[in-house]
C-alpha positions in Angstrom: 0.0 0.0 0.0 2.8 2.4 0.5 4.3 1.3 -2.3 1.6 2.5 -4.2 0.6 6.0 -2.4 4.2 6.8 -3.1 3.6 6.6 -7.1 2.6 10.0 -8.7 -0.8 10.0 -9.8 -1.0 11.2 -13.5 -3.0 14.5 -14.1 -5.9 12.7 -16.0 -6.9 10.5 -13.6 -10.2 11.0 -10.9 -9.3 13.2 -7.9 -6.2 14.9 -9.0 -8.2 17.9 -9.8 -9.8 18.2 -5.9 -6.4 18.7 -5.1 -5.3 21.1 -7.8 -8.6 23.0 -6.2 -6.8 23.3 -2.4 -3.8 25.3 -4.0 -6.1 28.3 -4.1 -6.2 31.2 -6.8 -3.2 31.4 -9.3 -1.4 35.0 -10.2 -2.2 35.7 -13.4 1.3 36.3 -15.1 1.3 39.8 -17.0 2.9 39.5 -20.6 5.6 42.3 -21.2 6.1 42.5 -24.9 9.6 44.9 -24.3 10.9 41.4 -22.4 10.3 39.3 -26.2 13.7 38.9 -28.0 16.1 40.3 -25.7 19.1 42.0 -27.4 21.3 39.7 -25.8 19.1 36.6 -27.5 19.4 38.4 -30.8 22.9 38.8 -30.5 24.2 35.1 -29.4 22.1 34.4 -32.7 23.6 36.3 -34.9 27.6 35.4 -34.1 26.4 31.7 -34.0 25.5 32.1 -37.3 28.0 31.0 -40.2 28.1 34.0 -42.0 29.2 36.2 -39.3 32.0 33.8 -38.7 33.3 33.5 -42.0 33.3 37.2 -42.1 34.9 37.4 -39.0 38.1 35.2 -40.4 37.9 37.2 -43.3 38.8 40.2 -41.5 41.2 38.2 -39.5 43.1 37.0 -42.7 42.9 40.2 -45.1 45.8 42.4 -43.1 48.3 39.5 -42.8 47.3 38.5 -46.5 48.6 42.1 -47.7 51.5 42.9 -45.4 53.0 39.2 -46.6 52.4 40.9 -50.2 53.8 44.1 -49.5 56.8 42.0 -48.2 57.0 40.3 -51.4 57.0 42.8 -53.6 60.0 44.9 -51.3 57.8 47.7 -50.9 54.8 50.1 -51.4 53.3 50.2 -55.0 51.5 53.1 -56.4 48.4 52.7 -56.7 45.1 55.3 -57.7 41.5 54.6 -58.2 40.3 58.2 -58.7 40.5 59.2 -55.4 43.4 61.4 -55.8 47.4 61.5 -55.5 46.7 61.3 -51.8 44.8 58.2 -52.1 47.7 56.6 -54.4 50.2 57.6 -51.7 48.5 55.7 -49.0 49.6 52.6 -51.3 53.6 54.1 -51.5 53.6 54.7 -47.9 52.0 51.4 -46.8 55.1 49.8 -45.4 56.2 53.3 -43.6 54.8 52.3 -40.4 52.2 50.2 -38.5 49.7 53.7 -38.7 50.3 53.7 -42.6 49.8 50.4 -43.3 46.4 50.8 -41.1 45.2 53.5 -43.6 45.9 52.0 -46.5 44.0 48.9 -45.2 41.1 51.0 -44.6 41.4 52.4 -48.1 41.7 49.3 -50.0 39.0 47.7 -47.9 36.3 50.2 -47.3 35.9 50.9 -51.5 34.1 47.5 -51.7 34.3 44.4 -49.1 33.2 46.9 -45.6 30.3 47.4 -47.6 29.7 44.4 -48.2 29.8 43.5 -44.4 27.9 46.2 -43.6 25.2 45.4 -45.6 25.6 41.7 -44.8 24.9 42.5 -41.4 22.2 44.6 -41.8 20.5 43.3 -44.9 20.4 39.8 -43.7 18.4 40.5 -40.1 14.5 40.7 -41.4 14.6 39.0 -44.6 16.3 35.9 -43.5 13.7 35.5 -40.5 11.2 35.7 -43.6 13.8 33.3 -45.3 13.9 30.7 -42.5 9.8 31.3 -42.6 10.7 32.4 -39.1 9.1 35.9 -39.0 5.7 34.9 -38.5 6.3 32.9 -35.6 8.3 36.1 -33.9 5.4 37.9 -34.7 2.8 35.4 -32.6 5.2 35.1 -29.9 3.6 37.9 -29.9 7.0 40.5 -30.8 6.1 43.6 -31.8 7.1 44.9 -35.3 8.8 47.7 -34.3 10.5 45.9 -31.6 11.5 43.5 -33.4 13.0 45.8 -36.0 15.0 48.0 -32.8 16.1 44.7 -32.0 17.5 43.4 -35.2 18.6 47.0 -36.4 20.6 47.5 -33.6 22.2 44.2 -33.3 22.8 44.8 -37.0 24.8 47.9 -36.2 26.6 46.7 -33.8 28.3 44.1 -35.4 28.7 46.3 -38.5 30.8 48.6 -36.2 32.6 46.0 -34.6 34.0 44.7 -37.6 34.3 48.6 -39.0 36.6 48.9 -36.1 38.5 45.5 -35.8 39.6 46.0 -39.2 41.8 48.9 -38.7 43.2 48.0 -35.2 43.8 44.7 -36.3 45.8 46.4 -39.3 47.7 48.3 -37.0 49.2 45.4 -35.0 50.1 43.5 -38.1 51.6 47.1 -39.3 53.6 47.2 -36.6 54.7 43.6 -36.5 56.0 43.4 -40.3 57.0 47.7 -40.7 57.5 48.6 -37.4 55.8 51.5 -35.0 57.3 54.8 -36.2 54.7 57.6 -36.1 52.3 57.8 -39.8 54.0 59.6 -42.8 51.3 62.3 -44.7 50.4 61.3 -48.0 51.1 65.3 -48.3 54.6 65.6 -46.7 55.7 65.2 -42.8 55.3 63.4 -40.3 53.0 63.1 -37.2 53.5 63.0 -33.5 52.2 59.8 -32.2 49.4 61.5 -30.3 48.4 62.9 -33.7 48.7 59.7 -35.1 46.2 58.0 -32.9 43.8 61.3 -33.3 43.8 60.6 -36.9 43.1 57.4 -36.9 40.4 57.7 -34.8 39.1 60.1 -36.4 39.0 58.1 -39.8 37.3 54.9 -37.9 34.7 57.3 -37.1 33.9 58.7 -39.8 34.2 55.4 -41.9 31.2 54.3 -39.2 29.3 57.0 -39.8 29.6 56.8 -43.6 28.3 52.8 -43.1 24.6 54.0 -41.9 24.4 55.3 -45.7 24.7 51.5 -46.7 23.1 49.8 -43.4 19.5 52.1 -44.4 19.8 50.8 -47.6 20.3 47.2 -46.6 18.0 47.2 -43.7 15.4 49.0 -46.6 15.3 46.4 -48.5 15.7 43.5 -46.2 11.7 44.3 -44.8 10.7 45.0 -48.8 11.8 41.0 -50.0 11.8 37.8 -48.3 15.3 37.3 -50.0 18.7 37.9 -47.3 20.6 37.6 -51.1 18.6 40.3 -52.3 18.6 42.8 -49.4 22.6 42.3 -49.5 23.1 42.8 -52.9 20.8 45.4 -53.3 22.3 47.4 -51.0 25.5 46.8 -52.7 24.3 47.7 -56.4 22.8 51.1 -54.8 26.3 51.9 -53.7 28.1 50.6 -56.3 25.6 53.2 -58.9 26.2 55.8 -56.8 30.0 55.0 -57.3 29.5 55.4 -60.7 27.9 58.3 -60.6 29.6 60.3 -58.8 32.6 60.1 -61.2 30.8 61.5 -63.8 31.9 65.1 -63.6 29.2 66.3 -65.8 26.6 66.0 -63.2 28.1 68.8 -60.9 26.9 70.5 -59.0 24.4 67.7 -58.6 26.7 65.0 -57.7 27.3 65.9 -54.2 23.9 65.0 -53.4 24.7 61.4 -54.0 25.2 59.1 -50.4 28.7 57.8 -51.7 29.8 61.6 -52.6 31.9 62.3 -49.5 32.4 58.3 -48.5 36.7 58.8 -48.9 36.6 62.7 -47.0 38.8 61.0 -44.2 41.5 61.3 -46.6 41.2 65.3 -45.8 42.0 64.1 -42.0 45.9 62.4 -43.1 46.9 67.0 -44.5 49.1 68.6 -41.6 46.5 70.4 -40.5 42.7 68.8 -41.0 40.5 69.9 -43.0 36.7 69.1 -41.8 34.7 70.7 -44.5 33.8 68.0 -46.7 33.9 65.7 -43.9 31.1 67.8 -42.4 29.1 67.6 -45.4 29.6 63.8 -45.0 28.5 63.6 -42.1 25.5 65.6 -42.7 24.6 63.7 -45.4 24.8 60.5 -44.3 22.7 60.8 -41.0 19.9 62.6 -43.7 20.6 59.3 -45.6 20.4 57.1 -42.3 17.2 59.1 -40.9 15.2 59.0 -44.4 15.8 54.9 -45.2 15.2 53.4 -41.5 12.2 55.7 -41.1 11.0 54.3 -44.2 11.5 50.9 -43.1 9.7 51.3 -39.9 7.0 52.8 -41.5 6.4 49.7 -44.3 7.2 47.4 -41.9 4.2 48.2 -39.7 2.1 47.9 -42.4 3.3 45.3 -44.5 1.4 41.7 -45.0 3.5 39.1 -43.1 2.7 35.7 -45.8 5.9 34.3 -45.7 
């Protein structure tokens, strides 16, 4: 008999609910809908995920890749892509120093494949829930849409800027290990203090990461407009690449400054002996108009866009 009284009585059987009754009134639990997909949720998703790890040993690789070809070749080459004779310096004065070889990383790098990233990371948040045929479960948690979009869009950013800023620092140690850690050589003449050194580099990582909203509104656009993460990333990198294009057509002055991608390469104006922040300004400016305009509009088609998928 004790035997028995000892074994659990399943929920289904006669009686159990008599003493489910003696417990007395249960608290109702209150739903908090700013509790639904913590950042910290949406975050250990996204670094599990394979993409952000193959772009993470991408960026590992790329600064090792071209100081062993710097190496190679004895020296810095000359190189210009319409940016300039200060932008073709950065390439002769790439083995100067651990500061040099930084810039020109950022140079070679921020033209096409931080774009890339950027939009990677930001293109890929909403349309590959709607890929995975994941969004409309998020949705009947419930999450609310423009919760869920704050969530994604800053998680989004956030690794955008991290690997915005790993890039360069990681540049800088292999720099130094390979050419050493004498102060940065202008692309104009002279040389920099150390202290102005790190104040213009700083300076340049900043303004690159400001300059990436352009591309993460265009991404993050797109990515709540198509149900395709391939789409939303390449978009996005089409739309900068035309502006590109555009903008080195001289006969559209004066109109050309309007583009997004107009002032993307101002930093260069940080590397003159004294800086110059006008167009940089004007960069700036620009972009947060750019930045304001496309994740506005996303918000706004978001909240009233059909959820089939």
């Amino acid at each position: 008999m004790s035997d028995k009284a000892s074994v659990p009585v399943a929920a289904t059987r006669k009686g159990v609910h008599d003493r489910l009754e003696s417990l007395g009134p249960v608290a109702p639990v209150e739903f908090c809908p700013s509790a639904t997909l913590s950042l910290r949720v949406e975050l250990s998703r996204q670094l599990r995920r394979r993409r952000t790890q193959i772009a993470a040993l991408l960026l590992l690789v790329l600064p090792p890749i071209i100081a062993v070809a710097f190496s190679l070749s004895g020296g810095g080459a000359n190189a210009d892509n319409g940016n300039g004779r200060q932008a073709s310096a950065l390439a002769t004065l790439a083995t100067d120093s651990a500061a040099n070889f930084a810039l020109f990383t950022e140079f070679a790098a921020g033209s096409f494949l931080l774009t890339v990233l950027v939009a990677l990371f930001t293109g890929d948040t909403v349309a590959g829930e709607a890929g995975w045929s994941s969004l409309r479960y998020l949705l009947l948690i419930p999450v609310r849409r423009a919760h869920l979009l704050r969530q994604k869009l800053i998680v989004g950013l956030a690794t955008s800027a991290a690997a915005l800023i790993a890039l360069p620092l990681w540049a800088y140690v292999i720099g130094g290990l390979f050419f050493g850690w004498s102060p940065a050589q202008s692309p104009t003449g002279g040389t920099f203090t150390t202290g102005q050194t790190l104040l213009r580099l700083a300076l340049v990582v900043a303004y690159t990461l400001v300059q990436s909203l352009v591309v993460a509104g265009f991404a993050f656009g797109l990515s709540v407009l198509t149900d395709a993460p391939l789409g939303a990333v390449g978009g996005a990198t089409m739309l900068v690449i035309l502006s590109n294009i555009l903008d080195a057509i001289s006969a559209l002055d004066p109109y050309r400054q309007y583009l997004p991608t107009h002032y993307q390469l101002s930093w260069i104006d940080a590397l003159d002996s004294t800086i110059v922040y006008d167009d940089m300004a004007k960069g700036v400016g620009l972009a947060l108009i750019y930045a304001a305009v496309l994740f506005g509009a996303a918000f706004w088609w978001f909240d009233r866009k059909d959820i089939v998928s």
